[in-house]
FIROKE-999854 format. One record per residue: x, y, z of N, C-alpha, C, O, CB in turn. Coordinates in steps of 0.1 Angstrom, whole numbers, padded with zeros to 4 digits, always signed. Glycine has a CB too. Layout:
FIROKE-999854
XYZXYZXYZXYZXYZ/...
end
This chain:
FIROKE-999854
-1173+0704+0237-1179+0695+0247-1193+0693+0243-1202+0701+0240-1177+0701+0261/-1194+0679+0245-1212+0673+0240-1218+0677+0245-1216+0675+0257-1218+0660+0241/-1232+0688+0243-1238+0692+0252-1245+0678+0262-1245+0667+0258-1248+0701+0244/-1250+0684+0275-1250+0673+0288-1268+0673+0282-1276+0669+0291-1246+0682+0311/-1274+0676+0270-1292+0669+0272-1291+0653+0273-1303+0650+0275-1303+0672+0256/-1283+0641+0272-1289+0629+0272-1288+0622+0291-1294+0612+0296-1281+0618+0259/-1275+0635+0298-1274+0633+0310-1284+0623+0317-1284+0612+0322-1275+0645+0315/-1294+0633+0316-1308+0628+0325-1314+0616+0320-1322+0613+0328-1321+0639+0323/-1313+0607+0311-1316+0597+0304-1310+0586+0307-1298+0583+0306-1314+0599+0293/-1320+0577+0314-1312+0562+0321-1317+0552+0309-1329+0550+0306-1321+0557+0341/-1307+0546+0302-1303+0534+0296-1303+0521+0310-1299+0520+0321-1287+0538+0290/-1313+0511+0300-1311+0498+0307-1309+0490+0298-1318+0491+0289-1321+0493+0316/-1299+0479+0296-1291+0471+0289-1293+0457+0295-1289+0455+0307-1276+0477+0290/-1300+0446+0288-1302+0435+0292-1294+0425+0284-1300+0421+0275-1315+0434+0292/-1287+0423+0286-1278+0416+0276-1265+0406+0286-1256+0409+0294-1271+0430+0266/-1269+0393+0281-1256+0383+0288-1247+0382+0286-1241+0376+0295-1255+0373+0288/-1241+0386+0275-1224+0389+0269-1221+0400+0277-1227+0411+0276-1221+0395+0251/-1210+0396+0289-1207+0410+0298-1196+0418+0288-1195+0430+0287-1200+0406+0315/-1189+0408+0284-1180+0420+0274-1189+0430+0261-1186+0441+0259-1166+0410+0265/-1198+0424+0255-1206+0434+0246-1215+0443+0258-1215+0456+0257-1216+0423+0233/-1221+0439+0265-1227+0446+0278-1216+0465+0281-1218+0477+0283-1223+0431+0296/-1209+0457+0281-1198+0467+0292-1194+0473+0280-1194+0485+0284-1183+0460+0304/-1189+0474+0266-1189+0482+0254-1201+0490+0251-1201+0502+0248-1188+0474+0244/-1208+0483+0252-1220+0494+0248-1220+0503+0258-1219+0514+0255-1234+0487+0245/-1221+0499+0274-1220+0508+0282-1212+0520+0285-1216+0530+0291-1220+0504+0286/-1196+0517+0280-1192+0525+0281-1195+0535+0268-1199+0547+0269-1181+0520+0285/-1194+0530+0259-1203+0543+0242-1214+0551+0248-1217+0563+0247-1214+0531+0224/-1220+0540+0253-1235+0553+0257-1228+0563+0272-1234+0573+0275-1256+0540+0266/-1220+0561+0277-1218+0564+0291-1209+0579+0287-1208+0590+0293-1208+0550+0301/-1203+0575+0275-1195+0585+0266-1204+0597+0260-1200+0608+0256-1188+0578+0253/-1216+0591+0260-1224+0603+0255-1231+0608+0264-1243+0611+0260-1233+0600+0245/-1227+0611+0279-1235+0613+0287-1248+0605+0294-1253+0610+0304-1237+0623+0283/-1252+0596+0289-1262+0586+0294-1263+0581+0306-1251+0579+0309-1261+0576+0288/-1270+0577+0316-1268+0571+0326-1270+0554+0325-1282+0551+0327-1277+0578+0335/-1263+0546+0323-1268+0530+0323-1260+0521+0333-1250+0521+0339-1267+0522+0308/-1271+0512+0330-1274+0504+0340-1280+0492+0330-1288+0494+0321-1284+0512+0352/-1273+0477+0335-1268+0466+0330-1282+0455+0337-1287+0457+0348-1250+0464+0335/-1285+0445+0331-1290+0431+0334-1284+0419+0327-1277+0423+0318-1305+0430+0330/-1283+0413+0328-1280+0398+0324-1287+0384+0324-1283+0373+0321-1271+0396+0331/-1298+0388+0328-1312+0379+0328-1323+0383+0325-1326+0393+0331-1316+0373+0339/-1329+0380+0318-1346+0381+0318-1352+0384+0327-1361+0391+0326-1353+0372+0317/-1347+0377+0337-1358+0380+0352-1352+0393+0359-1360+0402+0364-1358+0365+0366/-1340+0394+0360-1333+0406+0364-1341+0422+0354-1345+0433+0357-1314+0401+0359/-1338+0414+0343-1342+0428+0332-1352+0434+0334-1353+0447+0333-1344+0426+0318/-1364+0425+0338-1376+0428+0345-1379+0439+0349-1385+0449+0345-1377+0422+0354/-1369+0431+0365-1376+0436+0379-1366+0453+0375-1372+0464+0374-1369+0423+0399/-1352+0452+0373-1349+0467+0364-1356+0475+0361-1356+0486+0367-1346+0467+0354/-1362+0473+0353-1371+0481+0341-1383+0488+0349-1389+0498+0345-1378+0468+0328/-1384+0482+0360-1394+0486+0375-1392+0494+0379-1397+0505+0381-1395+0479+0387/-1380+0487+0382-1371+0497+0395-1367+0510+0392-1367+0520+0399-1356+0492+0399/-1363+0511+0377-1352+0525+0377-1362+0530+0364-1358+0541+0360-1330+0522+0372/-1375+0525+0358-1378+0538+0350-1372+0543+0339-1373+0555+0337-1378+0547+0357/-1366+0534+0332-1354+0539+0322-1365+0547+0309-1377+0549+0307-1342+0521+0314/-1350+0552+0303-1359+0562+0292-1361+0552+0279-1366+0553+0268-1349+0579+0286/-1354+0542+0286-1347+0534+0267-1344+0515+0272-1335+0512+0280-1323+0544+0261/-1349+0509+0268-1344+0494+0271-1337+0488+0254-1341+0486+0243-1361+0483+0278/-1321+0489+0262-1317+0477+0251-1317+0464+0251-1308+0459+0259-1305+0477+0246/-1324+0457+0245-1328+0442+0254-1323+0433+0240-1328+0435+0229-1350+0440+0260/-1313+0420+0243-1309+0410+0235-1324+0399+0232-1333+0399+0240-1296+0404+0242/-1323+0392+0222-1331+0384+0225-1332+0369+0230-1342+0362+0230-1336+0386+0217/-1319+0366+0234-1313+0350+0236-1306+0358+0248-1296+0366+0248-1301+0340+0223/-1317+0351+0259-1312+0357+0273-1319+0343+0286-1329+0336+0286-1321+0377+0276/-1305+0344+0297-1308+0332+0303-1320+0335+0309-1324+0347+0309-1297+0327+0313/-1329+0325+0314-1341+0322+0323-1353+0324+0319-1362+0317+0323-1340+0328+0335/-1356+0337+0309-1365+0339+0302-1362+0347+0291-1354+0356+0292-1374+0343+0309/-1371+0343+0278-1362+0354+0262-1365+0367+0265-1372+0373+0273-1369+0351+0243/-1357+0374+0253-1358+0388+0253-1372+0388+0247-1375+0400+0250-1347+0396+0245/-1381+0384+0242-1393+0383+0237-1404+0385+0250-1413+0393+0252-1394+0368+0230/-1399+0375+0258-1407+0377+0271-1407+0386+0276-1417+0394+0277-1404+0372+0280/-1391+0388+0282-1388+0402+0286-1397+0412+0280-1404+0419+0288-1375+0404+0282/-1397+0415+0264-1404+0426+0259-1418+0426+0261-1425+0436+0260-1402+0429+0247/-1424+0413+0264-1435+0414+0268-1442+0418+0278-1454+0422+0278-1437+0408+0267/-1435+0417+0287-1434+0420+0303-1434+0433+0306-1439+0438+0316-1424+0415+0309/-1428+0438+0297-1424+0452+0302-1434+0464+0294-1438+0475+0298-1406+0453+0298/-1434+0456+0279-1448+0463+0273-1463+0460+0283-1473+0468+0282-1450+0457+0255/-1464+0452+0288-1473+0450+0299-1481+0464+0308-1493+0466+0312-1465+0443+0309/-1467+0471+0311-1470+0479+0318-1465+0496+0315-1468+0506+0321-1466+0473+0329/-1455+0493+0302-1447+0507+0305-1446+0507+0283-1446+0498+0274-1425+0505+0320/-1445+0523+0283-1444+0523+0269-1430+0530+0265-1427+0537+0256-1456+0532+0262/-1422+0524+0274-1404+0529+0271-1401+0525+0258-1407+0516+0252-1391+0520+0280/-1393+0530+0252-1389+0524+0238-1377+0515+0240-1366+0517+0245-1386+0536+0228/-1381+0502+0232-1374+0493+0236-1367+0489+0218-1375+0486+0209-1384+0481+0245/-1353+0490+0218-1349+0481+0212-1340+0471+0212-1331+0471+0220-1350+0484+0206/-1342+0459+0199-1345+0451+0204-1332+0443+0198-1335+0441+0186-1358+0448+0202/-1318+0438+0201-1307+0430+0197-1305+0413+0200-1306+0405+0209-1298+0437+0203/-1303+0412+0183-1300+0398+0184-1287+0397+0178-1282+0407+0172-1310+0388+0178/-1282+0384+0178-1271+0379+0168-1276+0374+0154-1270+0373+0143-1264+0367+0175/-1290+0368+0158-1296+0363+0141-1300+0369+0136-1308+0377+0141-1307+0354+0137/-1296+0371+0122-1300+0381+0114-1311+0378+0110-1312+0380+0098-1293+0386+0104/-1325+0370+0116-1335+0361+0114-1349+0375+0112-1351+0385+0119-1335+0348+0130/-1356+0371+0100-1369+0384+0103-1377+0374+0108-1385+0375+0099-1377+0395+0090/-1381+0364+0115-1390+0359+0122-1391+0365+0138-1400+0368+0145-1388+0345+0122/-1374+0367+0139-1372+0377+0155-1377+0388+0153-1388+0390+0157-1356+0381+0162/-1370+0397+0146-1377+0411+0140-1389+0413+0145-1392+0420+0155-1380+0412+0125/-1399+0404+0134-1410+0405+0132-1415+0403+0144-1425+0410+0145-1415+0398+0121/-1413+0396+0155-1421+0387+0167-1414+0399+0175-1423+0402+0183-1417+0366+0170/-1403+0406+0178-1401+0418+0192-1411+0431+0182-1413+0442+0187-1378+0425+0196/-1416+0428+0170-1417+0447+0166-1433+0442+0170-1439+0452+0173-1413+0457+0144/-1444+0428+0172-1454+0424+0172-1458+0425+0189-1470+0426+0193-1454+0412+0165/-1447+0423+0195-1450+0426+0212-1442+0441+0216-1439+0444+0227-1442+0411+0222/-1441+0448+0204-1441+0462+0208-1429+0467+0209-1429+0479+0212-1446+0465+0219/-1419+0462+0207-1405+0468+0207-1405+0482+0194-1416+0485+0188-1391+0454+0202/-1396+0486+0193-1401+0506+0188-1387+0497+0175-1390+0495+0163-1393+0531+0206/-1372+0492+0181-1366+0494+0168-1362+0475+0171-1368+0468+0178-1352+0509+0167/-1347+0472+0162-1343+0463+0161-1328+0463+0150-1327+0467+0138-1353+0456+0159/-1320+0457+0159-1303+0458+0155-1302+0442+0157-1307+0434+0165-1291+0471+0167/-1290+0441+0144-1286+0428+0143-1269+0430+0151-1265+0441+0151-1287+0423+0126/-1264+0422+0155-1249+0421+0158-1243+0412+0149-1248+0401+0147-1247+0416+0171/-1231+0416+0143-1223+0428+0148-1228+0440+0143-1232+0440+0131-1207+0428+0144/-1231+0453+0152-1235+0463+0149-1223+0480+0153-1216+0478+0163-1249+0459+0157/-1222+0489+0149-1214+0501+0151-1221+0508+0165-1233+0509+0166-1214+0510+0136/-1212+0512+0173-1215+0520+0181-1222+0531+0178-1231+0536+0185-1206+0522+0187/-1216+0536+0164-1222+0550+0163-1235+0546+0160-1243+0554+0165-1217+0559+0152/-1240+0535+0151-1254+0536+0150-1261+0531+0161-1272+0534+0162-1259+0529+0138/-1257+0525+0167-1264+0520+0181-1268+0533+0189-1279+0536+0193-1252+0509+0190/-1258+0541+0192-1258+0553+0200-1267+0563+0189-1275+0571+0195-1242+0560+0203/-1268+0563+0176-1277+0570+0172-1289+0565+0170-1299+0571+0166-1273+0575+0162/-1289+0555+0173-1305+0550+0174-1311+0549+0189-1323+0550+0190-1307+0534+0168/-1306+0549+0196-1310+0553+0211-1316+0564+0208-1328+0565+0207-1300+0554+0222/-1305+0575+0207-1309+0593+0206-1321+0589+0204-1329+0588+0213-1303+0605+0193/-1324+0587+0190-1336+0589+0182-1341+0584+0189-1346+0593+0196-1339+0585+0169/-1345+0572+0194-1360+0562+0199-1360+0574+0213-1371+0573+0220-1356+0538+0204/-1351+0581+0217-1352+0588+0234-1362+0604+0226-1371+0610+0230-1329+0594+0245/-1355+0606+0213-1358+0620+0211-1373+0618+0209-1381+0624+0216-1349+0627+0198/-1378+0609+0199-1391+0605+0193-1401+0602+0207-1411+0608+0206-1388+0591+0183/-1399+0596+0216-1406+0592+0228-1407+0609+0232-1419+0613+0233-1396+0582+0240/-1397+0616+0233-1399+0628+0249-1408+0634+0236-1420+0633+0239-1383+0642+0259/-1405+0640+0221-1419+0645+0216-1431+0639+0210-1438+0645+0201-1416+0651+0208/-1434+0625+0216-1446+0622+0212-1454+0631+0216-1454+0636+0227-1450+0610+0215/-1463+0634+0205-1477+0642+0207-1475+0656+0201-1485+0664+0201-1481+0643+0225/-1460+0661+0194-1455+0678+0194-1464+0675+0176-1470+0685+0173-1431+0684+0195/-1464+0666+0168-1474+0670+0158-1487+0674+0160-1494+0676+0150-1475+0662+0151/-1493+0676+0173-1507+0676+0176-1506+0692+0177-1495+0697+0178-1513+0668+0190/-1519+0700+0175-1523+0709+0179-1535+0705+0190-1544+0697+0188-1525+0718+0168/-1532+0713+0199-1537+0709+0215-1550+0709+0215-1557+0701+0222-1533+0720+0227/-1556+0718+0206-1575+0718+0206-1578+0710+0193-1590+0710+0189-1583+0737+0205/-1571+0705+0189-1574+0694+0174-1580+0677+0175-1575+0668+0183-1557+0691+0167/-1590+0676+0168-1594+0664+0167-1596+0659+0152-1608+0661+0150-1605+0665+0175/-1592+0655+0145-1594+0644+0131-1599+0638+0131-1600+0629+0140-1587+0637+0127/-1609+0637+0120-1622+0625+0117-1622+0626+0103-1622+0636+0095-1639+0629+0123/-1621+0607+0100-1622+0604+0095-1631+0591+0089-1628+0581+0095-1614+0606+0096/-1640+0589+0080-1648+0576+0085-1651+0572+0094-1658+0580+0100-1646+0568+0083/-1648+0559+0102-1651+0554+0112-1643+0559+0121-1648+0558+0133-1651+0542+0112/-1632+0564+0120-1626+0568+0133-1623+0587+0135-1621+0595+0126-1611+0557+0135/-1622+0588+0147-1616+0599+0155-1606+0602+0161-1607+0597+0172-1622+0601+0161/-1596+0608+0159-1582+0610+0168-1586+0622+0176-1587+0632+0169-1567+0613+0159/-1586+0623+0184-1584+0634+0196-1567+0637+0201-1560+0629+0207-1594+0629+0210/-1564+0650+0195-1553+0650+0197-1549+0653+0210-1540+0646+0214-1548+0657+0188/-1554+0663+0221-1554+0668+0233-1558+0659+0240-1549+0655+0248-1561+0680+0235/-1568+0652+0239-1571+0640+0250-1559+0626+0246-1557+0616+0253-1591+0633+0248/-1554+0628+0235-1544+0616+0233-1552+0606+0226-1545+0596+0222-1538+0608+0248/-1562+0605+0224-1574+0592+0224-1578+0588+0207-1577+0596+0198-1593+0599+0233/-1581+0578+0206-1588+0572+0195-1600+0565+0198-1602+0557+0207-1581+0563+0188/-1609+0570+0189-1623+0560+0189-1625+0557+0178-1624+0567+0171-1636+0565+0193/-1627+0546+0173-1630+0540+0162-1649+0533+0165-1653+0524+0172-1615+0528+0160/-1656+0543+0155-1678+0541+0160-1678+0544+0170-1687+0537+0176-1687+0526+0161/-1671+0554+0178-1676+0561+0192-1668+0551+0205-1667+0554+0216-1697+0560+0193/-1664+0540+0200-1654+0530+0208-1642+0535+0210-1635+0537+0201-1651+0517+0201/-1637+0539+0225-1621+0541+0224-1610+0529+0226-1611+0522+0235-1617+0551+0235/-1599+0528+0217-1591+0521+0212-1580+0521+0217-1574+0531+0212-1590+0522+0201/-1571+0514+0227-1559+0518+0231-1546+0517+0217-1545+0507+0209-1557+0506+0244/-1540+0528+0217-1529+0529+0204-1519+0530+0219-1520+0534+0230-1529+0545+0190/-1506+0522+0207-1494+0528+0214-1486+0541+0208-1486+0543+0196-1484+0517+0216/-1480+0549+0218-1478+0561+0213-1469+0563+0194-1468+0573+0187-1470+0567+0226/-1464+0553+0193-1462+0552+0177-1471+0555+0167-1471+0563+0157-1457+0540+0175/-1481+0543+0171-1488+0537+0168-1499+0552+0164-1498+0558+0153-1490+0525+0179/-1505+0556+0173-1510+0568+0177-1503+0581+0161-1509+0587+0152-1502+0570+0197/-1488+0580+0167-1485+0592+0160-1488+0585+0138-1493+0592+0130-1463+0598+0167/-1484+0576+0137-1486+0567+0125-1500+0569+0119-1502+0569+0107-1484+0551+0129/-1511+0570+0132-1524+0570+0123-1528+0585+0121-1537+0588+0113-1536+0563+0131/-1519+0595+0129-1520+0612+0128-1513+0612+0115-1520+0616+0106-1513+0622+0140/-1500+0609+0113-1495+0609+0099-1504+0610+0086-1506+0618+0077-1487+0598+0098/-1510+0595+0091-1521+0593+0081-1532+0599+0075-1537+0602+0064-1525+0585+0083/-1536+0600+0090-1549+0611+0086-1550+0624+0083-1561+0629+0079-1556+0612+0094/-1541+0631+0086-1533+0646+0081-1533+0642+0065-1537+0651+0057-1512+0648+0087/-1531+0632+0060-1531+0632+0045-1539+0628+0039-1536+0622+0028-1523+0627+0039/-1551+0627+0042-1565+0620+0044-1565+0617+0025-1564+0628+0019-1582+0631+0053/-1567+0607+0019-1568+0605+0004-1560+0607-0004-1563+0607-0016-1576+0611+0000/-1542+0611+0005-1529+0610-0001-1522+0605+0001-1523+0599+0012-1523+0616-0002/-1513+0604-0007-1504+0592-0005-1496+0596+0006-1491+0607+0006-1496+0589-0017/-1492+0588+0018-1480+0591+0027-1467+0580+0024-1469+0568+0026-1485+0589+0044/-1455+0586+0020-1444+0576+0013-1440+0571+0027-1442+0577+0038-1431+0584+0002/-1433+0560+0025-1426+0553+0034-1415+0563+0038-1416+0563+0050-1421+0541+0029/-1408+0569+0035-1398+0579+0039-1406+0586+0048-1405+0584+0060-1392+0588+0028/-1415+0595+0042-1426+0604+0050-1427+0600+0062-1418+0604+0069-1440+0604+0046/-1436+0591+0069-1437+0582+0077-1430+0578+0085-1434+0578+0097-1440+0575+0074/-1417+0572+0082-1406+0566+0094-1396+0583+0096-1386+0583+0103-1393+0549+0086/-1401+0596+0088-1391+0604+0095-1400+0611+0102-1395+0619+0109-1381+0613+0087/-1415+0610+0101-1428+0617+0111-1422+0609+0124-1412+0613+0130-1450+0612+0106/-1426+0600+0126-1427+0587+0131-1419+0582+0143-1421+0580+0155-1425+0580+0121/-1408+0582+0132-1395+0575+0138-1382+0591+0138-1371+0593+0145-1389+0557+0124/-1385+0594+0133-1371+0610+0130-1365+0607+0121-1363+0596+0115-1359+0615+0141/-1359+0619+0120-1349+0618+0109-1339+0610+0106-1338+0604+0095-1344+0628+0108/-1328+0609+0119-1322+0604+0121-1325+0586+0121-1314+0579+0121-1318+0611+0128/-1338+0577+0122-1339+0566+0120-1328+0561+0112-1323+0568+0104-1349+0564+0115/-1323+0543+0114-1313+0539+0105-1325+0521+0103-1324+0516+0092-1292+0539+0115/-1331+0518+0109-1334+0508+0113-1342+0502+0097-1345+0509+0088-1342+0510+0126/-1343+0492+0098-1353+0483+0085-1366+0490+0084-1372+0497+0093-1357+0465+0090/-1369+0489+0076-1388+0494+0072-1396+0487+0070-1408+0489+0068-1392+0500+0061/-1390+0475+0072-1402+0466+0079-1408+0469+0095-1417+0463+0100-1397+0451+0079/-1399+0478+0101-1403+0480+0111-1420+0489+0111-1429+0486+0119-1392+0487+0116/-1419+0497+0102-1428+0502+0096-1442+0494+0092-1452+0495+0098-1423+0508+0087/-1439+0486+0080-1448+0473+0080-1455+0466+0089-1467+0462+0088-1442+0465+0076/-1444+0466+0101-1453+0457+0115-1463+0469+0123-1474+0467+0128-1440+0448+0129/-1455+0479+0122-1464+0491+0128-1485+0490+0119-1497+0489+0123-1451+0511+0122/-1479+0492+0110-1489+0496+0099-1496+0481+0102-1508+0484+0102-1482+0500+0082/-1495+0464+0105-1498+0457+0104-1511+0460+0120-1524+0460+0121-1485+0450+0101/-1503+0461+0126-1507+0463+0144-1518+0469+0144-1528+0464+0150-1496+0473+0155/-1518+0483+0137-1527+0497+0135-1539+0491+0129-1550+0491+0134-1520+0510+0126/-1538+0485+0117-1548+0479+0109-1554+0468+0119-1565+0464+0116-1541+0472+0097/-1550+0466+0127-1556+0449+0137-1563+0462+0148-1567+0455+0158-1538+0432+0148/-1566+0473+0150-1570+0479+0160-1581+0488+0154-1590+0489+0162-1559+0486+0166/-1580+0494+0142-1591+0503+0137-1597+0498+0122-1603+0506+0115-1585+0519+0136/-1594+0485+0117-1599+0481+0105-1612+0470+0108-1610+0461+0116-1585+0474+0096/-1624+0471+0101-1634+0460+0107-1626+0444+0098-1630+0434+0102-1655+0464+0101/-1619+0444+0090-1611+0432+0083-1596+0437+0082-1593+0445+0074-1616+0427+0067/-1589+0433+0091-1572+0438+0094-1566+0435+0082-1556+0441+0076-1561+0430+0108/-1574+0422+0076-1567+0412+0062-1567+0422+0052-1557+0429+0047-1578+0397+0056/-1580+0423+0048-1588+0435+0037-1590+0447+0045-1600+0450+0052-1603+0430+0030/-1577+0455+0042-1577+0468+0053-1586+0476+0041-1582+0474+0029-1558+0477+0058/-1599+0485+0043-1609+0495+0034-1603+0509+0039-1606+0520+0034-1628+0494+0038/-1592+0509+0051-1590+0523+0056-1582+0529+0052-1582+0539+0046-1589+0524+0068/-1568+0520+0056-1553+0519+0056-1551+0512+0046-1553+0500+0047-1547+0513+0068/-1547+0517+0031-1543+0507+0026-1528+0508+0020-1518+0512+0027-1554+0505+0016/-1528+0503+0008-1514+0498+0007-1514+0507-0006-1525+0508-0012-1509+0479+0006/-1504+0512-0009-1497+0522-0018-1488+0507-0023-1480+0504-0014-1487+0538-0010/-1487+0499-0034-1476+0489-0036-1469+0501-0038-1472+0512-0043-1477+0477-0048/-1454+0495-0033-1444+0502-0039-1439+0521-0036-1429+0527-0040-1449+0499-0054/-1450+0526-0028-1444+0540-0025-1450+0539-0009-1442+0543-0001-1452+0556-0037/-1459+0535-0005-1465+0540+0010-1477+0530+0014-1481+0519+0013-1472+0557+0009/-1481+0541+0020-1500+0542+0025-1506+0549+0023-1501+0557+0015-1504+0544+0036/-1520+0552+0026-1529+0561+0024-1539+0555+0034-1541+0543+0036-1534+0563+0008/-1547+0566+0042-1556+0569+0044-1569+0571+0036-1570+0578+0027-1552+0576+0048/-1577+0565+0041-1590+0568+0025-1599+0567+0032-1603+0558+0039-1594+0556+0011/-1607+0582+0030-1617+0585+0037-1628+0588+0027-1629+0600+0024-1614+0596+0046/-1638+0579+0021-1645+0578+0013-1657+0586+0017-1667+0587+0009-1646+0565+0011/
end
């Protein structure tokens, strides 16, 4: 018998195909999950309000307002991990839900098992944001500072709102201050082990981070680019 840990975990499912809706529901419902269904944009919303979910699966071709919106709306106020389903296998969608903050992104037709294993993960990765920190730890590097116990970044004594990915991505980094961090490294710090998702997801992360603590996001001097193996941190 599956152990009962995802019990406590409310799934919200925004999606207008009631028959793909009610499949997925029942897979996650199989794994102990609690969910709970939308079919609009505006519905998905006021949801996402209401019940506090641990996890939003949100389509992106949804009546009355897009799933784009939707993710916008909801990153507005709450840092649930959202990912993000379409039918196009388009990276302009990709790229535009991972830019308004969505955590992953699945194309349809997609496997239950990886769907359900990518929830786990985006639920597991959320409840331990912050377990790479040591509680009295702070990192400095060049221009910026991570405070791991206060949660905080300052970049010249300025504090910087990160999202908690985002956050854990630049601890990765700076833990390896003037080494290389491989792309593997990174999406299994990051994202866990278990990740199945594209690595461009990674790219847009790394893109976001650079637009928050780089004085030229274009010509990143901080974060730069490893062609071909990673990132690095460079603390001159």
């Amino acid at each position: 018998m599956r152990a009962p840990i995802e019990a406590r975990h409310r799934v919200l499912i925004v999606e207008d195909e009631s028959a793909l809706a009610e499949s997925v529901k029942y897979a996650l419902e199989l794994e102990g999950f609690d969910v709970h269904t939308a079919a609009t944009g505006h519905d998905g919303v006021e949801k996402a309000e209401l019940l506090n979910p641990s996890i939003v699966l949100l389509d992106v071709m949804l009546p009355e307002s897009s799933g784009l919106d939707v993710c916008r709306r909801i990153r507005a106020s709450s840092d649930v991990p959202i990912i993000m389903v379409s039918a196009r296998d388009a990276e302009a969608d990709m790229v535009a839900g991972l830019e308004l903050g969505a955590d992953d992104y699945v194309t349809k037709p997609f496997s239950m098992r990886e769907l359900v294993a990518r929830v786990r993960a985006q639920i597991r990765r959320s409840s331990r944001s912050g377990v790479l920190s040591d509680a009295s730890e702070v990192l400095r590097g060049g221009r910026i500072e991570l405070d791991l116990d206060a949660h905080i970044v300052r970049v010249e004594g300025t504090e910087v709102e990160l999202r908690p990915k985002e956050f854990d991505l630049l601890e990765s980094l700076m833990r390896r201050r003037n080494k290389l961090a491989t792309r593997e490294i990174l999406i299994e710090e990051v994202w866990g082990p278990s990740y199945f998702g594209d690595t461009k997801t990674l790219d847009v992360h790394i893109k976001r981070l650079r637009a928050k603590v780089e004085p030229n996001p274009s010509d990143p001097e901080t974060i730069v680019t490893v062609r071909g193996l990673g990132y690095k941190f460079v603390d001159d």
